[in-house]
N, C-alpha and C positions, 0 to 999 in steps of 0.2 A: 174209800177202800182201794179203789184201782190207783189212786197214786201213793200207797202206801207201799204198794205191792213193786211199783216201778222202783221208788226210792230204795226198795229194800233191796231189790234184783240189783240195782247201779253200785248202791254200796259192797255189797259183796263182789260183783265184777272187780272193782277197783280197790280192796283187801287182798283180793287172792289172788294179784296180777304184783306183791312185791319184788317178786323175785324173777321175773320172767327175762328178764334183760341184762340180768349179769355175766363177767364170763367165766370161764376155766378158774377153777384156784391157779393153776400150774398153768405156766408159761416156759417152751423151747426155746432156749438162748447158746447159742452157737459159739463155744469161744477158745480162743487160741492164742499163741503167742507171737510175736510180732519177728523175732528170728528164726520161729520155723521147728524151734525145742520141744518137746512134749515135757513132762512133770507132773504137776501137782498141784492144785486149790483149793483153799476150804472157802466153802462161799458162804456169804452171813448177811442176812436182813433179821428182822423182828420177829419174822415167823418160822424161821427155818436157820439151821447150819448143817451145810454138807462138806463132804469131800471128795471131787472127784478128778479123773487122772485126765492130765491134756495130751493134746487136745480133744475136745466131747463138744457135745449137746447136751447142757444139763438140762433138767426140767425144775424149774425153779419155781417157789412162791412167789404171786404179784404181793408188791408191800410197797408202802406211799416212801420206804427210805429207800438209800440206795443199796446194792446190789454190791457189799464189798467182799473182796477179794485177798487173801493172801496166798501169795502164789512161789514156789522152788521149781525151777528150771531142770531138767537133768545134770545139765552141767553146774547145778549149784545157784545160779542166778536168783536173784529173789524179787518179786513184784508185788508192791500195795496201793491200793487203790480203790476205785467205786464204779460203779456201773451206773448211770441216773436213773429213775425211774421218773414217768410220766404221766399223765393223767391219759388214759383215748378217750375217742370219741363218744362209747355208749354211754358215758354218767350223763351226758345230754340229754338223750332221750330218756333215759333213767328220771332224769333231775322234772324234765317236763311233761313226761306221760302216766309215770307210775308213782313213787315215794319220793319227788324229792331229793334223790339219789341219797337215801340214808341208808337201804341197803348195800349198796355199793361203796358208801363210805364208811361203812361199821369194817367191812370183811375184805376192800383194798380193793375186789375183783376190777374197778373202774382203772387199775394204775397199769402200768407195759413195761416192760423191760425190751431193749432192742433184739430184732430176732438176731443179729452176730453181735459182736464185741471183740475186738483185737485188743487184748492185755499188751501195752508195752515193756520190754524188756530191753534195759540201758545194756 
């Protein structure tokens, strides 16, 4: 009876612990252009497109693609391109403490975008 009672207590501990180590949907990514322009972007991954005016801090979806960019300069210039995304560090302990890291692989939370990013413009 008393080791029914632990197993049952252990299993629930580690069910109700899948989500504890994830992070933010939304990630601060700082970005600008490379001569100084302000403008325009619309940024696009899997989970999100926006538009916002340069240079910003967008506040972007983490997504396992990349972070691409189409970008108009004021003075007309036009920029396309990608931003990488990468894995951090918590799908680790994710992977080995709690699920496995399937929560963290279902919903991207485990991937980063760099906190800046200089778009260049030729």
């Amino acid at each position: 009876m008393k080791n029914n009672i632990m197993t049952t207590t252990l299993c629930g501990f580690l069910l109700a612990g899948c989500a504890t180590i994830t992070n933010d949907a939304m990630v601060p990514v700082a970005l600008s252009f490379s001569n100084g322009d302000s403008g325009t972007c619309v940024l696009t991954n899997k989970r999100q497109t926006q538009t916002v005016d340069m240079p910003t801090t967008a506040s972007v979806r983490r997504s396992d693609d990349d972070l691409r960019y189409d970008c108009t300069t004021s003075k007309g210039k036009r920029a396309v391109g990608g931003v990488p995304s990468t894995m951090g560090g918590k799908i680790v302990a994710s992977a080995v403490f709690i699920d496995f890291g399937i929560t963290d692989a279902i919903t991207d939370k485990h991937r980063e975008y760099p906190a800046s990013f200089v778009i260049p413009v030729k």
